[in-house]
BALUMVEX-966033 format. One record per residue (C-alpha): residue number from 1; residue in one letter; x, y, z. Coordinates in steps of 0.05 Angstrom, whole numbers. Each point is the difference from the previous one (the first is absolute). Layout:
// BALUMVEX-966033
+-----+--------+--------+--------+--------+
: num : residu :      u :      v :      w :
+-----+--------+--------+--------+--------+
: NUM :      A :      X :      Y :      Z :
...
+-----+--------+--------+--------+--------+
This chain:
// BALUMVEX-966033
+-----+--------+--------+--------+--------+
: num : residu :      u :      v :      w :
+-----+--------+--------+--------+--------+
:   1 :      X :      0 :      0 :      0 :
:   2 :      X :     25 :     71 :    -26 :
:   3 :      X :    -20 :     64 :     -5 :
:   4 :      X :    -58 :     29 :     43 :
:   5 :      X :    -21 :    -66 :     28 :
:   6 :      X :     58 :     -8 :     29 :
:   7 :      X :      4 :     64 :     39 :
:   8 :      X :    -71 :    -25 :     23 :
:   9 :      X :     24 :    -66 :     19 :
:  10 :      X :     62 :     22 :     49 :
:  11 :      X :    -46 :     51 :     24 :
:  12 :      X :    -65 :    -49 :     22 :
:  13 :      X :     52 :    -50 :     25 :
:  14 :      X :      0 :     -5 :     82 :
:  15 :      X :     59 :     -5 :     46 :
:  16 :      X :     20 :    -28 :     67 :
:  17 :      X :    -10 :     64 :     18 :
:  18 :      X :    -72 :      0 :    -23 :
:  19 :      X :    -15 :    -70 :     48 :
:  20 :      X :     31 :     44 :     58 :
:  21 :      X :    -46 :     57 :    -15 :
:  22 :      X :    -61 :    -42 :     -6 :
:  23 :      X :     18 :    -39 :     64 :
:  24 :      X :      7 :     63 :     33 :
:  25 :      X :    -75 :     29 :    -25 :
:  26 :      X :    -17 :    -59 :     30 :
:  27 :      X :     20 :     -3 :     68 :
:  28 :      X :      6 :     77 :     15 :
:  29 :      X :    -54 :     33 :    -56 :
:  30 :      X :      0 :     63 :     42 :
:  31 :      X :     77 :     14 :    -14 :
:  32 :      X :     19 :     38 :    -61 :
:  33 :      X :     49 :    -52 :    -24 :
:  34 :      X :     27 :     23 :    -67 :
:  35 :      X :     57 :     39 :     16 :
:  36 :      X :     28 :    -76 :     28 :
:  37 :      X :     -7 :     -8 :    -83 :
:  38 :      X :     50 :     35 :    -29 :
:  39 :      X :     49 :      2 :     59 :
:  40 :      X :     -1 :    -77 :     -2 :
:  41 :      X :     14 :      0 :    -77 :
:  42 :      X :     51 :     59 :      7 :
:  43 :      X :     36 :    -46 :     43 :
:  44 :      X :     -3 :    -53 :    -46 :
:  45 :      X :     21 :     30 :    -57 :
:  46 :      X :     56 :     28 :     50 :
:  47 :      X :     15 :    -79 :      8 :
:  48 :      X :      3 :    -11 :    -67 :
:  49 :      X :     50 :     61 :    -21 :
:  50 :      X :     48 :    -22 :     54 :
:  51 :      X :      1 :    -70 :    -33 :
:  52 :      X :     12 :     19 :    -74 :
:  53 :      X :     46 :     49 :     19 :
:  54 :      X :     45 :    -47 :     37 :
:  55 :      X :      1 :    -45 :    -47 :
:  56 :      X :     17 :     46 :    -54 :
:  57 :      X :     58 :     39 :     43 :
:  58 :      X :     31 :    -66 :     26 :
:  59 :      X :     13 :    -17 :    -74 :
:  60 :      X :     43 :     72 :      4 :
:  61 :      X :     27 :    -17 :     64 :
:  62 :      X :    -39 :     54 :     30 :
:  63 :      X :    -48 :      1 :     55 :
:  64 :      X :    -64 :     61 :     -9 :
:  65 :      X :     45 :     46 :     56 :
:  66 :      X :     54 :    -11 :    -32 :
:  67 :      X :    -37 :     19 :    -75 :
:  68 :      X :    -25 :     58 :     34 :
:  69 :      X :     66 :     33 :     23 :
:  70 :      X :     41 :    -20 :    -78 :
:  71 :      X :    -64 :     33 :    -33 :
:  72 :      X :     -4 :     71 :     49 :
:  73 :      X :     76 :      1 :    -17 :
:  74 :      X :     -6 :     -6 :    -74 :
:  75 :      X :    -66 :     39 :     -2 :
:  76 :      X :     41 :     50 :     33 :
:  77 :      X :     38 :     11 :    -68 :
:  78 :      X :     80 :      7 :     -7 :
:  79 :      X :     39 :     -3 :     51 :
:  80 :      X :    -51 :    -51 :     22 :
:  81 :      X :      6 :     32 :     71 :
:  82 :      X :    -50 :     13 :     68 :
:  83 :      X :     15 :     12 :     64 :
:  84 :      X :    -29 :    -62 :     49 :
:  85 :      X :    -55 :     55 :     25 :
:  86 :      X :    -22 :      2 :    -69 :
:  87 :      X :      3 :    -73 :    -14 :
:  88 :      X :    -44 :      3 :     64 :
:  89 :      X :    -50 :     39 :    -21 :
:  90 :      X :     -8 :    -34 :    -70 :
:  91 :      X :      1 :    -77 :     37 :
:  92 :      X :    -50 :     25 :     53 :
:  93 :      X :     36 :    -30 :     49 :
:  94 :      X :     39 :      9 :     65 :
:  95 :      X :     77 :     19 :      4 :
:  96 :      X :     17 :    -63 :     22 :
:  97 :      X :    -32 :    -42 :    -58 :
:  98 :      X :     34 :     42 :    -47 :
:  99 :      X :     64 :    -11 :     31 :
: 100 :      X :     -9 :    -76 :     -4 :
: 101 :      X :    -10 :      8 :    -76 :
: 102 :      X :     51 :     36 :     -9 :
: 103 :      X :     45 :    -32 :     36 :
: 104 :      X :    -19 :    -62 :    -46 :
: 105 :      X :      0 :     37 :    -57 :
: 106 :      X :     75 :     17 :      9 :
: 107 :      X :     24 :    -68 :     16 :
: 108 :      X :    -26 :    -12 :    -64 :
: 109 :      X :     39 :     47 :    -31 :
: 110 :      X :    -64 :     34 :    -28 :
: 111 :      X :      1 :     71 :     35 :
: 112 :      X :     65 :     30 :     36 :
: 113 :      X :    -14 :     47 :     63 :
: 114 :      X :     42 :     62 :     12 :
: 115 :      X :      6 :     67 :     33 :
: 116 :      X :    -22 :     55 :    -48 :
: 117 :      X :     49 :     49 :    -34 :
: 118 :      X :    -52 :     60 :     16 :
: 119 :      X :     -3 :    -17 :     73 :
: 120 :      X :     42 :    -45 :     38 :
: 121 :      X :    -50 :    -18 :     46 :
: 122 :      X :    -44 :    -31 :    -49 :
: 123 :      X :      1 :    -65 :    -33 :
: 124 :      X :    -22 :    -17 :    -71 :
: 125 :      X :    -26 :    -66 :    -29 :
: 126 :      X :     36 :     -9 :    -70 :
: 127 :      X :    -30 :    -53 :    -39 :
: 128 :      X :     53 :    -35 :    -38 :
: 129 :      X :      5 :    -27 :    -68 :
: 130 :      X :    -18 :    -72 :     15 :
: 131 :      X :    -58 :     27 :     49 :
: 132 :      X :    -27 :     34 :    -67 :
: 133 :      X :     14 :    -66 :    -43 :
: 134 :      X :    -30 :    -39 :     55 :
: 135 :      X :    -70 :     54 :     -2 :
: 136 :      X :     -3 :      6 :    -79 :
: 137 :      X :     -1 :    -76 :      2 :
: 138 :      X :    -48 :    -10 :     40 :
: 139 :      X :    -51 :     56 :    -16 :
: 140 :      X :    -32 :    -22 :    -66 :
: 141 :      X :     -1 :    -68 :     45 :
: 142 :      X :    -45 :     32 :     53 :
: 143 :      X :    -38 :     48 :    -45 :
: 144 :      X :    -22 :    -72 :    -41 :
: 145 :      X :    -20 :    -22 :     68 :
: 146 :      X :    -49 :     65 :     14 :
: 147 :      X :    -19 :     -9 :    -67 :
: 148 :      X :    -23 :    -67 :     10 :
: 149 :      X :    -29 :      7 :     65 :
: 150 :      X :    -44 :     56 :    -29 :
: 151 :      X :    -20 :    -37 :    -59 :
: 152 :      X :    -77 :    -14 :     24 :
: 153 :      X :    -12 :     69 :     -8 :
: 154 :      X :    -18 :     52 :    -56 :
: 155 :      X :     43 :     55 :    -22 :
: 156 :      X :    -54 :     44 :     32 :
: 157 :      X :    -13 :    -39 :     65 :
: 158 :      X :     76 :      9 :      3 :
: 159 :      X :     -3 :     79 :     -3 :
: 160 :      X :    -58 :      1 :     55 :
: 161 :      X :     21 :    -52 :     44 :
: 162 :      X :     70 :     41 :      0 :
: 163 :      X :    -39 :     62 :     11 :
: 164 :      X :    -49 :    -23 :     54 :
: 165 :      X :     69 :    -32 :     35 :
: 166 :      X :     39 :     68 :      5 :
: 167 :      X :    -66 :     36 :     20 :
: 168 :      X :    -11 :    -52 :     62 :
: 169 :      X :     82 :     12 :     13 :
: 170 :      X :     -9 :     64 :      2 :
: 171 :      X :    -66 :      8 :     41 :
: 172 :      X :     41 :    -51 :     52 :
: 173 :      X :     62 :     48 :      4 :
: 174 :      X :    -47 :     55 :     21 :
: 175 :      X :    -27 :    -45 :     52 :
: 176 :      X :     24 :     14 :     69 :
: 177 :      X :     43 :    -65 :     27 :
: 178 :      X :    -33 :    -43 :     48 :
: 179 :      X :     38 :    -10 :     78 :
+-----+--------+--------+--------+--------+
């Protein structure tokens, strides 16, 4: 089946999500049970990402944190350089994870650490020439892997389901954080 039908198909097609959902109506019909829905699917599909992914970077040699800091560097543009505060900022993450990746980064040979001509204080994350080898290897790699892990969908369920994900992002960064 092509075409529309298709599209009609996937879209009529129920879940193990859906079972939960009904099982909940069920038992507790006066609870508003949807949001449940699309967290439980989010998480999922969360599930699923990690898996491809790891797959796909282990064939590199990479791990995802590891992916993440080679392709800040080289997004960066020549010299390929950030400070760890920026690589911080970009990874979302603590300055202690980053300093575990970086630290295996550089045994690797992938990145090189040093104190920065413009202020001695400062160190800079250099990523080497292997470290780019080792990214521009694996990115068409990984971008396959989105590729096919977004293949259910339509060109334009891929333009709103991108633009209903950055609008709930950015309605959650203007929530307050919870104790």
């Amino acid at each position: 089946m092509t075409g529309p039908e298709a599209g009609e198909a996937r879209e009529a097609a129920d879940d193990a999500v859906d079972l939960i959902l009904e099982q909940w109506a069920r038992e507790r019909p006066d609870l508003d049970c949807s949001p449940m829905g699309i967290i439980a699917r989010i998480t999922q599909l969360q599930r699923e990402v990690f898996l491809a992914q790891r797959v796909t970077f282990a064939r590199h040699g990479l791990d995802a944190p590891s992916f993440d800091v080679l392709a800040a560097l080289r997004r960066a543009g020549k010299p390929y350089q950030l400070t760890p505060t920026a690589l911080m900022r970009t990874a979302l993450v603590t300055s202690g994870a980053i300093t575990q990746r970086l630290d295996r980064l550089e045994e690797k040979g992938l990145i090189t650490r040093e104190r920065s001509e413009a202020d001695g204080r400062a160190v800079v994350v250099t990523l080497t020439d292997a470290g780019r080898e080792a990214l521009d290897a694996a990115l068409p790699d990984h971008l396959e892997t989105e590729r096919r892990l977004l293949e259910g969908l339509s060109g334009d369920d891929l333009a709103q389901l991108a633009d209903l994900l950055r609008r709930l992002l950015v309605a959650l960064g203007r929530l307050p954080q919870q104790p």
